[in-house]
C-alpha positions as CSV (number, residue, x, y, z in Angstrom):
1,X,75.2,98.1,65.6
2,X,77.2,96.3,68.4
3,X,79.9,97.5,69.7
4,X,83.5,96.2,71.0
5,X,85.0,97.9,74.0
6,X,87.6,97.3,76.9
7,X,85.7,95.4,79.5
8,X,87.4,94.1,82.9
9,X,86.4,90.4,83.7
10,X,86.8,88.3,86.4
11,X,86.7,85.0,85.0
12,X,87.2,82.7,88.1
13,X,86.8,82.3,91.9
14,X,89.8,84.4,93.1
15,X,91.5,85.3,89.7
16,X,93.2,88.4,88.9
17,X,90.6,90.3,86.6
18,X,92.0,91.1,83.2
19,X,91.6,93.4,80.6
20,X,89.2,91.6,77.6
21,X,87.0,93.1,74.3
22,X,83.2,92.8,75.4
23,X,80.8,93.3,73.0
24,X,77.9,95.7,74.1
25,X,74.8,95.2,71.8
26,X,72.3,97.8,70.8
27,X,69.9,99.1,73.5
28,X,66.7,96.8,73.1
29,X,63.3,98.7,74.6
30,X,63.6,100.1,78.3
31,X,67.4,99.8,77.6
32,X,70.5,102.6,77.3
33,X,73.7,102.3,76.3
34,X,76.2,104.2,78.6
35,X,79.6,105.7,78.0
36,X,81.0,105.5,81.5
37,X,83.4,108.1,82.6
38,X,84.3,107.2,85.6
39,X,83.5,103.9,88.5
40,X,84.6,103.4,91.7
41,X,86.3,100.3,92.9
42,X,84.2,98.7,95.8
43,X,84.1,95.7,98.4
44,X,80.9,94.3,96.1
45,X,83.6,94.1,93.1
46,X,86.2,92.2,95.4
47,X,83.0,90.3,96.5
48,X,82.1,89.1,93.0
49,X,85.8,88.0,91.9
50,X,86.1,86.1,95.4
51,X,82.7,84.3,94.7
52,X,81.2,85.7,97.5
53,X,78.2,87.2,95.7
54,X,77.3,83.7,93.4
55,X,78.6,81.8,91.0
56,X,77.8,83.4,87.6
57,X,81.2,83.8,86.4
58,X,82.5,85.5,83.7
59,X,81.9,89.0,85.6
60,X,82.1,92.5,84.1
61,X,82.9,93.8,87.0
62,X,82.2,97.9,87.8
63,X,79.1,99.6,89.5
64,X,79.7,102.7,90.9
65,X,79.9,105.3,88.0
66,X,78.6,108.0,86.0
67,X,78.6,109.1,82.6
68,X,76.6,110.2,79.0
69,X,74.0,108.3,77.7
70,X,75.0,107.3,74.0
71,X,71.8,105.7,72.6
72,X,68.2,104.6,74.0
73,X,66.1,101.6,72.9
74,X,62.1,101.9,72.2
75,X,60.3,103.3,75.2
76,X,62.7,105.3,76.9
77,X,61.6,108.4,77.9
78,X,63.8,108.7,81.3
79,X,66.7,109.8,79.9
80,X,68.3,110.9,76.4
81,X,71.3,110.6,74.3
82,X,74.0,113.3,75.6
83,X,72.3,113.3,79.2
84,X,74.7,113.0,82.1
85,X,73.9,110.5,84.6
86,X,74.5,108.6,87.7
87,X,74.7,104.7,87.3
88,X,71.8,102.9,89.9
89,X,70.9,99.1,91.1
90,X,67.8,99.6,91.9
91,X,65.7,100.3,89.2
92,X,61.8,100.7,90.2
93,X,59.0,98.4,88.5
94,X,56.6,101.0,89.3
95,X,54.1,97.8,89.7
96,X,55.2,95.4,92.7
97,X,53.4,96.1,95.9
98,X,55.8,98.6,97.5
99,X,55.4,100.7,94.9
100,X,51.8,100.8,94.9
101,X,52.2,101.3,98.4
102,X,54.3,104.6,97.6
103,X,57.5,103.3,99.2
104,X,59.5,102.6,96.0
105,X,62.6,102.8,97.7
106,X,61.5,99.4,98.7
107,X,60.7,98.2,95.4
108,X,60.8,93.9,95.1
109,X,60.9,93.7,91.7
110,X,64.2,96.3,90.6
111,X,65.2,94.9,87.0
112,X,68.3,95.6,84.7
113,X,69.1,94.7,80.7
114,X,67.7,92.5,78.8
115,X,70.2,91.5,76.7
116,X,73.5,89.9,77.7
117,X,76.8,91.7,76.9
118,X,79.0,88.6,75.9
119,X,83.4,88.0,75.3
120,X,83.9,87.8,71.6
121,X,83.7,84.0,71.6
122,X,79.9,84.5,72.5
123,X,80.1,83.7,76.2
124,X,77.7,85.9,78.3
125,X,78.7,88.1,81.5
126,X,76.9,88.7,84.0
127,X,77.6,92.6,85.0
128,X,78.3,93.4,88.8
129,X,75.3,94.3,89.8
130,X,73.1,94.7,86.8
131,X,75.7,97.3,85.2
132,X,79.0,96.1,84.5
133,X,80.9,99.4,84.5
134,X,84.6,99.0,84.6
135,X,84.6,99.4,80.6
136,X,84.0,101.8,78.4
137,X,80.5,101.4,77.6
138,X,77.9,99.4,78.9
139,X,74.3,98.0,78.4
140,X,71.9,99.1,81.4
141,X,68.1,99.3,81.8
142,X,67.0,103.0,81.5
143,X,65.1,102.9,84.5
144,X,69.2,102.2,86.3
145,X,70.1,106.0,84.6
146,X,69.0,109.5,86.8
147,X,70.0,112.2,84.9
148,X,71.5,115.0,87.2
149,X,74.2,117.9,85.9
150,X,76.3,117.8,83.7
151,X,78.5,120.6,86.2
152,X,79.2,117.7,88.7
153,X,82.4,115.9,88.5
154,X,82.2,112.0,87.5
155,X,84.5,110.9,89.6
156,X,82.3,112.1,92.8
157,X,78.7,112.1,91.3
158,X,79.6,108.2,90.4
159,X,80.5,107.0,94.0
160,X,76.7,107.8,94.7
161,X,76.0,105.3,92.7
162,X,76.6,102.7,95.4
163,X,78.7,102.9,99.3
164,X,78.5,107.1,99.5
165,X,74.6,106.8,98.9
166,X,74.1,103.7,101.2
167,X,76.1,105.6,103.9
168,X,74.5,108.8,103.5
169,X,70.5,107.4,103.1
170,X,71.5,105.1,106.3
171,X,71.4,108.4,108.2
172,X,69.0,110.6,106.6
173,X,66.7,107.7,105.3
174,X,66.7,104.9,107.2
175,X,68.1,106.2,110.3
176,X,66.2,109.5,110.2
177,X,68.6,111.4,111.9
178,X,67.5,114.8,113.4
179,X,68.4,118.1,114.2
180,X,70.3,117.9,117.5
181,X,70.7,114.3,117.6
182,X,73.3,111.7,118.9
183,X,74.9,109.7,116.4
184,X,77.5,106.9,116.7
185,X,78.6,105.2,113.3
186,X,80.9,101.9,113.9
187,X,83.4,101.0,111.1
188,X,84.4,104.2,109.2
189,X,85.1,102.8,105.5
190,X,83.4,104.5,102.7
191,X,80.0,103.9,103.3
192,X,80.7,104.1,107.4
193,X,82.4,107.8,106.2
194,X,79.3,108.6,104.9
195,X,77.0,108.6,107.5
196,X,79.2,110.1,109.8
197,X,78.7,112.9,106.3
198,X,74.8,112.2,106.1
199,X,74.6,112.6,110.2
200,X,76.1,116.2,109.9
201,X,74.5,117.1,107.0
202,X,70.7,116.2,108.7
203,X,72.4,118.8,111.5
204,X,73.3,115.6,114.3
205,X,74.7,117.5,117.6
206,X,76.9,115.0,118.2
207,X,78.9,112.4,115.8
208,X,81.0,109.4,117.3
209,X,82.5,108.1,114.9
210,X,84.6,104.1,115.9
211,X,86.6,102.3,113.9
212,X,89.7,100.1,115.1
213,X,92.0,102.2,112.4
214,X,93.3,105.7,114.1
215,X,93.7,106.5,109.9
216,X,90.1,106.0,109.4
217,X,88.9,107.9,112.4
218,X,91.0,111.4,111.2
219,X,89.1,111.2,108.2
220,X,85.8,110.7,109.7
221,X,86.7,113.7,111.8
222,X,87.5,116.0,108.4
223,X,84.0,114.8,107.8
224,X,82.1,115.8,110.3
225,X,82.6,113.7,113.6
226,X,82.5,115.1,116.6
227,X,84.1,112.5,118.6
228,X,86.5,109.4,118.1
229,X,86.2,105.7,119.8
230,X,89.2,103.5,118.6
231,X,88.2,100.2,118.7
232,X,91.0,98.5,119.4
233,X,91.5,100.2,123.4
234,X,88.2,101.0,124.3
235,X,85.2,99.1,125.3
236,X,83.1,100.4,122.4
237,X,79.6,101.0,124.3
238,X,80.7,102.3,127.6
239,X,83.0,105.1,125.5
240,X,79.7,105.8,123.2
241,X,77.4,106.1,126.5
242,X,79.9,108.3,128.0
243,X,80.3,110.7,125.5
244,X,76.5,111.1,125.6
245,X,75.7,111.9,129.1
246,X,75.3,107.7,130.2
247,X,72.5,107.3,127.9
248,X,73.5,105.8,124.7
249,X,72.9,107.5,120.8
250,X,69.5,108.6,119.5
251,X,70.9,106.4,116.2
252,X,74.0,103.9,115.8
253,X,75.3,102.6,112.8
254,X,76.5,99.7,111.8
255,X,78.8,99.9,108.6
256,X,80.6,96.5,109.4
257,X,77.7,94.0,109.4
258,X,79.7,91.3,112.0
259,X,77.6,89.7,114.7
260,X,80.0,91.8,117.5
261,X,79.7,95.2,115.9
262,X,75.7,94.4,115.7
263,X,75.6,94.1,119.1
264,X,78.0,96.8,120.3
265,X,75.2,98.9,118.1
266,X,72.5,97.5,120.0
267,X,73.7,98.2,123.5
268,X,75.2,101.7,122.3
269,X,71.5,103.0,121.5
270,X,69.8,105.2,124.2
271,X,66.3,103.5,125.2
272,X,63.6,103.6,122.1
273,X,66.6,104.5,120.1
274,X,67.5,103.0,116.3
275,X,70.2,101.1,114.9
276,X,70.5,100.5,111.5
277,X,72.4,98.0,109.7
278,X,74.0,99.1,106.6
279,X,77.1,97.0,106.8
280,X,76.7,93.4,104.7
281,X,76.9,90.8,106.1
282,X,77.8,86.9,105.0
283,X,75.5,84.0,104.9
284,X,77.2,82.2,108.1
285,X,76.6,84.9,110.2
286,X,74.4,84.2,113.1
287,X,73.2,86.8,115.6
288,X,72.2,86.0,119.5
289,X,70.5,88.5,121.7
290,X,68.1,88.2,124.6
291,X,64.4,88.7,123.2
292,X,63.5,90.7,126.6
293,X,66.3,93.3,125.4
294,X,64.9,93.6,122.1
295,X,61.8,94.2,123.9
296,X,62.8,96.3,126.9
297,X,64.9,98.5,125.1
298,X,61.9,99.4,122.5
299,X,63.3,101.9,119.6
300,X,63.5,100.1,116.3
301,X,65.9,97.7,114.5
302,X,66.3,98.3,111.0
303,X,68.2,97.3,107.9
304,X,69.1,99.5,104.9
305,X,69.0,98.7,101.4
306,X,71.1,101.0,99.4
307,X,70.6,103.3,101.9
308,X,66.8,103.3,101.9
309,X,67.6,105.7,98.3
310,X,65.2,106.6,95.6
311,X,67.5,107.7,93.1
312,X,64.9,109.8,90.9
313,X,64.2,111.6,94.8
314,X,68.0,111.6,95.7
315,X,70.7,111.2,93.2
316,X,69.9,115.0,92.1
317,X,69.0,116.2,95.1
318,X,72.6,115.2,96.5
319,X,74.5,116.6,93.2
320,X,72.7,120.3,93.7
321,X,74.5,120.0,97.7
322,X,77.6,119.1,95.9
323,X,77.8,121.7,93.4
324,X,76.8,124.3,96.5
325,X,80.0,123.2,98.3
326,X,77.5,121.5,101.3
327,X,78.2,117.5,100.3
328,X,81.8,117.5,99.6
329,X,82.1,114.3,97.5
330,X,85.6,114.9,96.3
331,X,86.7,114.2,99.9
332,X,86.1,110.2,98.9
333,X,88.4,110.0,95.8
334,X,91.4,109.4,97.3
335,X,92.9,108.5,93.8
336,X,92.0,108.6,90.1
337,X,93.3,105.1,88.1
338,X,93.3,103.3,85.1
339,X,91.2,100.2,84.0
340,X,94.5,98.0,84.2
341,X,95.1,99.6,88.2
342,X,92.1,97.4,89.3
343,X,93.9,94.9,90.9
344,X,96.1,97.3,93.2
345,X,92.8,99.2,94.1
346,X,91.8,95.8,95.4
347,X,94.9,95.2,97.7
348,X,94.4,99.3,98.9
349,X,90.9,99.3,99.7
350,X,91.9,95.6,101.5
351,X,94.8,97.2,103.6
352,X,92.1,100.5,104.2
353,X,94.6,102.5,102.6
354,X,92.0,104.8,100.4
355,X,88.8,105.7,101.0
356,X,87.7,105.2,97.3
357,X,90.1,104.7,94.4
358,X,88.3,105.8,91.3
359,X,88.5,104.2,87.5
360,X,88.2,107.2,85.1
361,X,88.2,106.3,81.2
């Protein structure tokens, strides 16, 4: 039977969200119905209530959580009512030709719920990112729920869910970052926090963490980074080449995603070194560098998609470091709120004040 529950929605191109009864339908097949206990509050939310995503308005907005599995549609066999779980986006087909390949992580053809959660009137939402989390129940695909335990806490097991996972697979997935290697990481948000994390956790010698906030870089240190460059005083690749004897970083990071910060990444990089974009960028954004460069520096170029994740491979793998005091996930909840605190989270996170504030129902 459907069920009504508190749902935030942003209805319009730079309106406050509010507060409205959704109704979430019964899981069809390949479906679940989650009870969320806890979402993050990310840039992608803001994204969607400024437009910046598309225009599908009404939004339920929400995507970074975790929570217990109420009921399962016809077919699942992923996951069960009373299982714990982590919240994805990217929910492998299993069929499209980077999965046959065996690079699911990849997968072109990820897929959410059938069915539409609608208002009362009737009107149907489209959910931030397939999941539509900030309320107290939601309507996912099954194949978007990874069971993991039930020990972890939701607040930090959700935020894997979307920016702590892209950061940390940008630096053990896509970046491949090594024992003993030099690491810079430029723009030290959430996701940038978490490679500087991912970088010590793959055992990186040396971790340079730049921002142009001198708040931002004292957490990156408490994280794991070596070394600070404050944006806003130094010239950001001669201070990187400096603190790694003149030749540049094994890998650099771009958690921005501007044109400038793109290229201070790719001059930063020691010869056949890697830079890896994880930061988004928008659709204006053009990006001008001299092809002999490209060529003459060799190394590779890459982007990363949710942090190159498999969340079957990952999301459990991450939880077991968490609960064995290695992955300290609590260090990103910088405050716990309410459903109706959404719109101050917005103007913290805006200002950089928190590192993650955390919706927990």
């Amino acid at each position: 039977m459907a069920q009504q529950v508190r749902g935030v929605i942003a209805s319009g191109r730079g309106e406050p969200v509010r507060i409205e009864t959704i109704i979430v339908p019964d899981p069809g097949p390949g479906e679940a119905v989650v009870q969320v206990q806890a979402c993050g509050v990310c840039h992608t939310d803001l994204h969607y209530r400024e437009g910046g995503i598309n225009d599908d308005f009404p939004f339920l907005l929400g995507h970074e959580a975790a929570g217990v599995v109420e009921s399962v549609g016809e077919g699942v066999t992923e996951v069960a009512p009373g299982d714990f779980v982590i919240l994805n986006w990217r929910a492998v087909c299993g069929q499209c030709r980077a999965c046959l390949r065996g690079r699911p992580w990849y997968c072109f053809n990820t897929h959410n719920a059938t069915q539409k959660m609608t208002l009362l009137d009737g009107t149907e939402l489209s959910p931030a990112l397939g999941i539509g989390a900030f309320a107290d129940k939601t309507l996912v695909a099954a194949g978007q729920c990874t069971k993991v335990s039930a020990e972890a806490s939701p607040a930090a097991a959700g935020l894997l869910g979307c920016g702590v996972m892209a950061g940390l697979g940008a630096a053990l997935n896509t970046g491949n970052v090594g024992r003993g290697d030099t690491v810079a990481v430029i723009g030290c948000g959430g996701v940038g926090s978490a490679a500087v994390m991912g970088a010590r956790l793959a055992g990186a010698a040396r971790i340079i963490a730049v921002d142009v906030d001198a708040r931002k870089l004292d957490t990156a240190r408490g994280l794991g980074a070596t070394h600070t460059v404050d944006g806003r005083s130094a010239d950001v690749v001669a201070a990187v080449r400096e603190l790694t004897g003149g030749f540049g970083a094994d890998v650099v990071i771009d958690a921005v995603g501007r044109p400038e910060t793109y290229e201070q990444a790719f001059y930063a990089r020691d010869l056949a070194g890697t830079v890896v974009l994880v930061g988004v960028p928008t659709p204006e954004m053009r990006l001008d560098l001299p092809l002999q460069e490209v060529f003459g520096r060799g190394g590779s170029l890459k982007s990363s998609w949710y942090g190159d994740c498999l969340p079957s491979r990952d999301f459990p793998m991450l939880i077991d470091l968490y609960l064995q005091g290695r992955l300290d996930l609590d260090a990103f909840v910088s405050e716990t709120i309410t459903l109706d605190g959404i719109e101050e989270a917005f103007a913290k996170m805006h200002h950089g004040d928190v590192l993650r504030s955390v919706v927990v129902l």
